[in-house]
N, C-alpha and C positions, 0 to 999 in steps of 0.2 A: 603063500598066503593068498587069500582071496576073498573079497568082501561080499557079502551079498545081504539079504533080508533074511532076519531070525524067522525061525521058526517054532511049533511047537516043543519040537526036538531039541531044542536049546534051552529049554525053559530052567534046566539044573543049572547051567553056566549060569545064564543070565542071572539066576538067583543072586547064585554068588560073585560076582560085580556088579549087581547092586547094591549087596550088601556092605562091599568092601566099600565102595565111593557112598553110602548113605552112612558108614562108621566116620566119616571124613565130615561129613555135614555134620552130624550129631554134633561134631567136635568144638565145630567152626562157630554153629550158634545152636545151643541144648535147649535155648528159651523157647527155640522154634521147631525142630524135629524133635521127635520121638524115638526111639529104640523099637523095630517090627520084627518078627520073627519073620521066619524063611514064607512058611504057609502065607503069611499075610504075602509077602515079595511075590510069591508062584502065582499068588491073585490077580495081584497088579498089571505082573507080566502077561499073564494072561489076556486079562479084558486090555491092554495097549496092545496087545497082538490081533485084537478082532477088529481095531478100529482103522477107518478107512486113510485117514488124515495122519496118521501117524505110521512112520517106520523105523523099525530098532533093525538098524543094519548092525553088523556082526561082523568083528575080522577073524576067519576061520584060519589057524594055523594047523594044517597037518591033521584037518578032524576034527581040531578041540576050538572051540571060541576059547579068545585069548583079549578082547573086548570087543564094548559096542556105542553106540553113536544111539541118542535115540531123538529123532527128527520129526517135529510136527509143522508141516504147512499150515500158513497163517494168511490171513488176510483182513484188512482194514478196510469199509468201503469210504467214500468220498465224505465229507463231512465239513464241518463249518470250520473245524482247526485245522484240516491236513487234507492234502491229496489221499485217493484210495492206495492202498498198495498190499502187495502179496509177499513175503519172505518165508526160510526157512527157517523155525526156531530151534537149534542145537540145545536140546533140554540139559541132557547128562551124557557125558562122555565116560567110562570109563575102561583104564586100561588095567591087565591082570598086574600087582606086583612082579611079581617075579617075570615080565615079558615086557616091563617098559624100556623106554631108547632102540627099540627094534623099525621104526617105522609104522607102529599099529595103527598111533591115533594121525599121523599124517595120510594113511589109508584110508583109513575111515571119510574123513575130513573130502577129502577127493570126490568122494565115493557118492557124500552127503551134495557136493557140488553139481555132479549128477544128476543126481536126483532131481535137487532143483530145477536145474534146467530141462529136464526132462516133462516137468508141470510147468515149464514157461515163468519160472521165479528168478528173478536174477539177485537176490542180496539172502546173505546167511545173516543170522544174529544169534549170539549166544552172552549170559550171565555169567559171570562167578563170582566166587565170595573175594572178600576183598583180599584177605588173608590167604589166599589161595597160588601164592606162586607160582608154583610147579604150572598150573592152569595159564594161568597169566603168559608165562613164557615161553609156553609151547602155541600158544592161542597167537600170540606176539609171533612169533616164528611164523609161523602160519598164513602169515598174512592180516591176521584180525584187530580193529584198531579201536580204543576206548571212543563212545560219542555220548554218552550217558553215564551220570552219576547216581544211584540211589543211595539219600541218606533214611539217619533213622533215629529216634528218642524214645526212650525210655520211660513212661509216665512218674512209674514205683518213686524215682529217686529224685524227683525235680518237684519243688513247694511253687504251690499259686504263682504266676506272675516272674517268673525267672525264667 
């Protein structure tokens, strides 16, 4: 295996992991994604493959992307609440069904580590859903550790004043 920066030439894979980890979203909250077809996907991946600040690194098994990591350098400048600072934001990780417990996404992860420090970034940051275990556990293993909480309400179901 070997990780490296997607290319054009991966644009079918990549489709299809994203498609599988955006089935997983839809899941998790449907109030907020949408269901896209592939053409919309091959879009997307497209224009995140021409931009500069972002990289969708790829664990290539044997040929085939088997998953990918997709990484966008960040940056905060100085301001009246907080120091400036720069990270890497771990957007979407995902790995193929049928290839996970292989070591992919701890490659990837590695790989993303990298990178960073490659642009002089020393701190990763990544999301997930809350309901997201699998995420959580392996993100857990990994080294990566909860510092933020985002909550959330509903307007629909909640009357004036409660």
């Amino acid at each position: 295996m070997i990780v490296r920066p997607a290319t054009a030439d991966d644009l079918q894979r990549l489709v299809r992991l994203g498609q599988q980890l955006h089935r997983l979203h839809v899941g998790f909250a449907p109030w907020r994604f949408r269901v896209s077809d592939d053409d919309a996907f091959a879009a997307w991946f497209t224009d995140e493959l021409a931009k500069e600040d972002v990289t969708l690194l790829v664990a290539d098994v044997n040929g085939r992307v088997e998953a990918y990591a997709r990484c966008e350098s960040m940056e905060r400048p100085v301001d009246l609440y907080g120091e400036g600072r720069k990270w890497l934001e771990i957007d979407q990780v995902s790995v193929d069904e049928d290839t996970r417990r292989r070591g992919l996404a701890r490659a990837l992860f590695v790989a993303a580590e990298d990178l960073a420090r490659g642009h002089g970034i020393e701190r990763l940051e990544l999301n997930i859903w809350t309901r997201n275990d699998r995420a959580r556990t392996t993100f857990t293993v990994l080294g990566y550790t909860t510092f933020m909480e985002r909550l959330g309400r509903d307007l629909e179901s909640v009357t004036a004043g409660d």
